[in-house]
Structures are given as C-alpha cells and as structure tokens.
Residue, then its C-alpha position, 0 to 999 in steps of 0.5 A: x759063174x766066175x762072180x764072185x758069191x754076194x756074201x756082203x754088201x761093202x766095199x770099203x773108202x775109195x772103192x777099196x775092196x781091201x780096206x774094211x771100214x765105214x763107207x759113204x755108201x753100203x756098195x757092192x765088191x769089186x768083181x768082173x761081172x759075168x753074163x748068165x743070160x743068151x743074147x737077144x737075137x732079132x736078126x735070123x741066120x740068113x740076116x746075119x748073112x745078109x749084113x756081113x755080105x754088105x759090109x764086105x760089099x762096101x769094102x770091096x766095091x766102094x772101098x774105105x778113106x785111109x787118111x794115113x800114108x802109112x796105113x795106105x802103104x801097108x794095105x797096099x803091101x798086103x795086095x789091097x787095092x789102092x788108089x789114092x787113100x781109097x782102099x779096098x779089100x776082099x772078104x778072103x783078106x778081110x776074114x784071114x786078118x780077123x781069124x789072127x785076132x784073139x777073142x778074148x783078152x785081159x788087161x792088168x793096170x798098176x794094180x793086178x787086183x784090178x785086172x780084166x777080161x774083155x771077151x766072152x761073156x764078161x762086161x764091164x763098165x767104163x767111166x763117162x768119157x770126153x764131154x767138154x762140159x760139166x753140170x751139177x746142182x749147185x753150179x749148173x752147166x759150164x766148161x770142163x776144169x782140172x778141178x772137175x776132171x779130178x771130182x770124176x776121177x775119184x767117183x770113178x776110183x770109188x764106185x767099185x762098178x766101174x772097172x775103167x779110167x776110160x778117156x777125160x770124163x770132162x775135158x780141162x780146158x784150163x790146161x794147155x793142149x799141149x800138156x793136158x794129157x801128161x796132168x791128166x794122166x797123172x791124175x788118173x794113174x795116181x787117184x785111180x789104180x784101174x785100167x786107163x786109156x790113151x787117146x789116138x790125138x798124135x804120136x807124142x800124147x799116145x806115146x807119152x800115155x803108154x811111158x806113163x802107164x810103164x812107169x806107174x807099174x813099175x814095168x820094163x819094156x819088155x813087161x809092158x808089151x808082154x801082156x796088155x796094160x792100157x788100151x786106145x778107142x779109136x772113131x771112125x769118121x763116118x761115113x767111110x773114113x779113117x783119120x791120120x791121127x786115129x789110125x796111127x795111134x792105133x798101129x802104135x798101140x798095137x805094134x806094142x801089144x796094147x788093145x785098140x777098140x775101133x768104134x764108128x760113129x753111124x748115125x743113121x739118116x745123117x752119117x748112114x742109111x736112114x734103115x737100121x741094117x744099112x747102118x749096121x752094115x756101113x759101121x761094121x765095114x769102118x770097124x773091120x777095114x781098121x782091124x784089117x790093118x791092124x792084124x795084118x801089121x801086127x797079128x794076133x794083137x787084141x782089137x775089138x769092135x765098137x758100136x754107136x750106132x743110133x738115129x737123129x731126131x729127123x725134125x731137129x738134126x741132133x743126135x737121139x740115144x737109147x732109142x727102140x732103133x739103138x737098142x735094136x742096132x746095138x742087138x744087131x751088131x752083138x750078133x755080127x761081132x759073135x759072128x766074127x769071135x771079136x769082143x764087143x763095146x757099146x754104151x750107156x748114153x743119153x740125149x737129155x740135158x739134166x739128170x731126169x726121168x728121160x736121162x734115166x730111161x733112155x740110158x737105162x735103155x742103152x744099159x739093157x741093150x748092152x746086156x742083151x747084146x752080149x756087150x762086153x765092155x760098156x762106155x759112158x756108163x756112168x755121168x753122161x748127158x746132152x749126147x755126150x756133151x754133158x758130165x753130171x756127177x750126179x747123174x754119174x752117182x744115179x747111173x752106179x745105182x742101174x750097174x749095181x741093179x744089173x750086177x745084181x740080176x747077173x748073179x746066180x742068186x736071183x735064178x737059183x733053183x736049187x731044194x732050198x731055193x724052192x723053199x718047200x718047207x717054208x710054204x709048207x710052214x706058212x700056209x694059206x693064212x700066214x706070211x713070211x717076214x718071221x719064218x725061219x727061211x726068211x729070218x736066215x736069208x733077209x738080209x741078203x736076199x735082195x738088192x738093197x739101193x744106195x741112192x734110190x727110196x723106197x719109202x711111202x710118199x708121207x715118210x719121203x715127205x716127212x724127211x724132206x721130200x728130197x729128189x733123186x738128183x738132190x740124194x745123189x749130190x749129197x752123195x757126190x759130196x760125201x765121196x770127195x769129202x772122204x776120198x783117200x786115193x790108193x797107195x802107189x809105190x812111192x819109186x813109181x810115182x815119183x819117177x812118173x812126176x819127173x816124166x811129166x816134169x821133163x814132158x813138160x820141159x821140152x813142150x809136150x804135144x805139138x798143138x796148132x796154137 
C-alpha cells in the first residue's frame, strides 16, 4: 500500500494538511488513494476480444469525423486513409501510436505537496465541473456566477478528497466569454494550489491556461514541459466525430508535454447502439482514434482514456446516470483500458435534481463503479445533479462524505489480518457472556477503529428529533457555510501571483479569447 497510515483524522482549514488547528469538520489527510481491490470483470477473455476488434473495425471500415484540417493532415501523413475529414486507420497503426503512451503519469501543480499519480492503481477524485447552473437551500435553482464559481473553488481547495481543480464547477455567466476563462483561472490557481485544468475552447483560452499555469509555479518553459503541470479533457462528438476546437487544444497540450484526457459521450439508444457492448465499442473507437493522432505527433505524451458511457430514459429522452447499464460499461470499458495499458477516468454523476435519496444512490452507484473499474481519475465527484446541468454545494459536502467512506475501505486497516487483528486474546478475555466496549483491545483502538462521518448521523430517531430533526441536505448547508465563512487560501508566492495579475490584466487589454458575440 503507498496511502499513507490513518494515524488521525485532521486536516487542518482549507484542507491545509500543513497547518495543524481547529477545522469546521474532523476530515481525513490529504493522501493519493490507492486501490487494494482486483477489478471486477463482467466481460471473459474472448469479449474482450470481441470489443476491441469492434472498435478497430469501426475505425477501419466506417472510419472517424476529424473536424480539424490539421489533425487530417497529420493522419494522412501517417498513411491513414483520408478522404474529406473521414479518417481510417488500421488496428497495426492504431496499436503501434498506444504502444508510444505512458501508463502512468504524474502531475505537479504550483504546490509540489499536491502532486499526482494517474495510472496504475491510484484514483483520485475531480471536482464537479461545467454545469451552468447552481442550486443550494436558500437560494434555490439559477444561473452559475463569479461569486458561485469562487464558493466551489474554495470547497474544492477545503476537502482534502479532492485532488483536482477540474473544469468550472458552475459556469459565471456574469463574465464576458471572452475573458471568462483569464478570471476564473485566476481564481482557481490562487484559492486552490491543486492540479488545474484547461479547456480545449480555442487556441487563445488553452494557450493563455497553460501561461497561467507556468507563471503561477513559478516555472520556465523549459520546466514546464519537462514534466506534466495541468492537463486538458477533450469529448467526442458522438457518434463518430471530433471537433476542430477539441482536437486542436489537445495537439497543443500535447506538443508541450501536458496531459489530454479523451472522454466520448455515448449514450446508448440515442448517441450509440441501444446494447451496452455496442456502445462500448463505438466510445473506445472515438477515444483511440484521437489518441492515435496524438502519439503520433507527439510520442510518448501522456493521454488517457475517458469513459461516459450510459443510457437514456427510453420513454423521455433524457439522459440516466449510475444506472445497472453504467455500471456495467464503466466495468467494460476498465477492462479494454487494461487492456491497451491506458489510465482510465470516469465518474461520479447523477440524473436527479436535488440533493435526495436518488442523487445519493445513483452517484454513490457510479462512486462504486469507478472503484470496481480500476478507475483512476474520477470526475464529478463531488456537487453534480440534473445530468450535469446542476451544482449543489451540498450535494457537493454529501458527496465528500461517500470519497472519505471509499478512502476508508481502501485502507489496509479494514482487511488486515495480522496476530493482533484476529484479536485472540480479546475473545478469549471477553468470553460467551462479556462485551467488548471496555476490553483492553478496544480501549487501545476505539478511537480509530472505524470510519467516523462529518456529515452523516447516526444517532436513534428521538435524540435526531430531540436536537431538530435536521436532514442531511439541511447538515450538509450548514457545512457549506461554515467553510466559506473560515476559509484562508494557501500562500502563494507573492512574485508568482502578481506576475500572474499582470498576465490577466494585459490578456484582458488586447480582448482575450475571440467570441461570436
């Protein structure tokens, strides 16, 4: 095991393992989990089979939608068969660009504490990312705002289960498109010191990201490319295309290093096949031909594969998550991501609208299914609702509460099997007639012998009664609250971010990104 021992439970303001103190809650260390468990593998050797030769088939016979001049004109110089943007490429080409890939990689942000391993059998856990709206008790369902944005950036920094700044956890729709992305990474690299993310949106906003990133670790050029320091999620457009944007932020990440992770959308019945394998096969394709490119122009950069493979509610249309059918392509798709010594990424997402029971056990299926995938880097994990088009912050707070009970189960302390774990002694002392509160065993354990919740109660109903028959959503505000209210943001080098001020200040001088509008 590489965790490190559970010898506590703190974590200090801000999620800070550093700083000792009082804390709004008692919260487990900052560590990088890592996954005891074997994979669960529904599929046998021959299906395994049987899937990859479909994807290779749908690359080699129907071939792939490259909406990007420049990615058509590298495949076609690596002797894929072009014919307008449709590309298709052999399973001999398609194995050779994978065999270039790591399979493993880390990622240091502006705080080397918070470096990660993505790969093997490490997971960790992303930030809820992209949904243009917000929700919380008091203030119900509206657009995302600055002010919002910067609420999740600092749970995000707090909670010490959450390793990255993934995307926007609610887009500001207060801000221009045009500099949106310059404020709320500044945001996010001075409120948070974890690893951060650019979106593929045009060359200028990737570009600017990966400047921002440089300066706020006080890198050179040279130091930045050297090793990953941020990285990129790119979607498919499914089925069987990939946009100009995505692909060119992708191929400019990659020339320098960075980490892209290709992530098709397959929704199977609408997007793909109605059949789980159907849509595995036609996700894997999309993922493979846009890594395909990537290694080719630039081997050996680290990639790894996406998956957000689920199904639609037939009667209705919209979209269903942490479904039986997701779990098992999530389990799939683990399986042929093993298979091709990729890492993988999935996530922690939902198709209910408020922070309910549905919200819980659909995500806390998809939770489950990213551990029994061998998942190693989980999206969403924390504040997503409505398909995506939803952040909750106390859903947010609820979702920590599963991570924390998953970190848990991780560690060695729950399957140990060691003389003084079989405890013969101790039920030798207590007997058929005794118990076991007041033995010396449990005396000398108790108080870290279990997991011990910050936001669930496990008190009888009268005592919950007698103290205000609160709910969880109603524990998990109060939470929220607290955290803002006694968030302190990590230092910063002082050069760092005032360098990084005037970046944004002259980004924002000559227009920032181009926008339609």
């Amino acid at each position: 095991m590489n965790e490190e021992p559970r010898k506590r439970r703190a974590g200090g303001r801000a999620g800070n393992q550093q700083r000792a103190g009082t804390a709004v809650i008692d919260q487990m260390p900052w560590r990088i989990p890592v996954n005891p468990d074997a994979p669960v593998e529904p599929l046998d050797a021959e299906g395994v089979q049987r899937i990859h030769k479909g994807a290779m088939r749908i690359l080699s016979e129907i071939g792939i939608e490259f909406l990007n001049p420049d990615a058509v004109a590298h495949l076609k110089r690596a002797g894929c068969k072009v014919t307008g943007t449709n590309v298709k490429m052999d399973e001999a080409f398609v194995m050779e660009m994978l065999s270039h890939a790591p399979s493993e990689f880390t990622i240091t942000p502006r705080n080397p504490d918070r470096e990660l391993i993505i790969g093997g059998k490490h997971m960790v856990f992303v930030n809820v990312s992209s949904p243009p709206n917000a929700w919380d008790l008091e203030r119900g369902k509206r657009s995302g705002d600055f002010e919002t944005f910067k609420e999740f950036m600092k749970l995000t920094q707090y909670f010490n289960c959450i390793h990255i700044a993934g995307g926007y956890p609610v887009e500001p729709i207060d801000i221009h498109p045009s500099v949106r992305h310059l404020d709320c990474l500044y945001e996010k690299l001075t409120l948070t010191d974890k690893v951060v993310h650019a979106y593929s949106l045009g060359a200028e906003r990737v570009e600017d990201v990966m400047e921002m990133a440089r300066i706020a670790g006080g890198l050179t050029e040279e130091e930045f490319q050297a090793k990953p320091r941020m990285y990129t999620n790119i979607n498919s457009v499914s089925p069987l295309k990939h946009d100009f944007p995505m692909l060119d932020g992708a191929m400019r990440l990659a020339k320098r290093g960075q980490p892209v992770v290709v992530t098709p959308f397959t929704l199977a019945g609408a997007m793909a096949p109605v059949t789980m394998a159907g849509a595995v096969a036609l996700s894997l394709a999309e993922a493979l031909a846009a890594i395909a490119l990537l290694q080719y122009i630039a081997p050996g950069c680290p990639v790894a594969i996406g998956t957000f493979t689920s199904n639609v509610d037939m009667k209705s249309g919209a979209p269903a998550f942490g479904t039986p059918e997701y779990m098992r392509a999530t389990q799939m798709t683990g399986q042929l991501v093993r298979h091709y010594k990729l890492p993988m990424r999935s996530s922690g997402v939902c198709a209910a609208n408020v922070p309910d029971g549905q919200a819980m056990w659909e995500t806390s299926n998809s939770l489950w299914a990213a551990v029994q995938s061998g998942t190693n880097m989980v999206y969403h994990a924390a504040g997503w609702l409505e398909g995506g088009l939803i952040a909750s912050p106390e859903k947010f707070v609820m979702d920590c509460e599963v991570l924390q009970m998953i970190q848990r189960y991780f560690e060695e302390a729950t399957f140990a099997t060691t003389e003084d774990d079989i405890a013969f002694d101790a039920i030798k002392e207590v007997g058929p007639n005794g118990h076991y509160f007041g033995c010396q065993h449990t005396q000398e354990r108790y108080t870290t012998a279990f997991y011990a919740p910050f936001v669930s109660d496990w008190r009888n109903y009268e005592a919950w009664q007698i103290d205000g028959s609160v709910w969880t959503p109603e524990r998990a505000h109060r939470i929220y609250k607290q955290i803002l209210a006694e968030f302190e943001a990590p230092a910063m080098n002082g050069d760092h971010q005032e360098e990084l001020r005037r970046f944004v200040a002259r980004r924002k001088q000559e227009g920032g990104a181009p926008t339609d509008f």
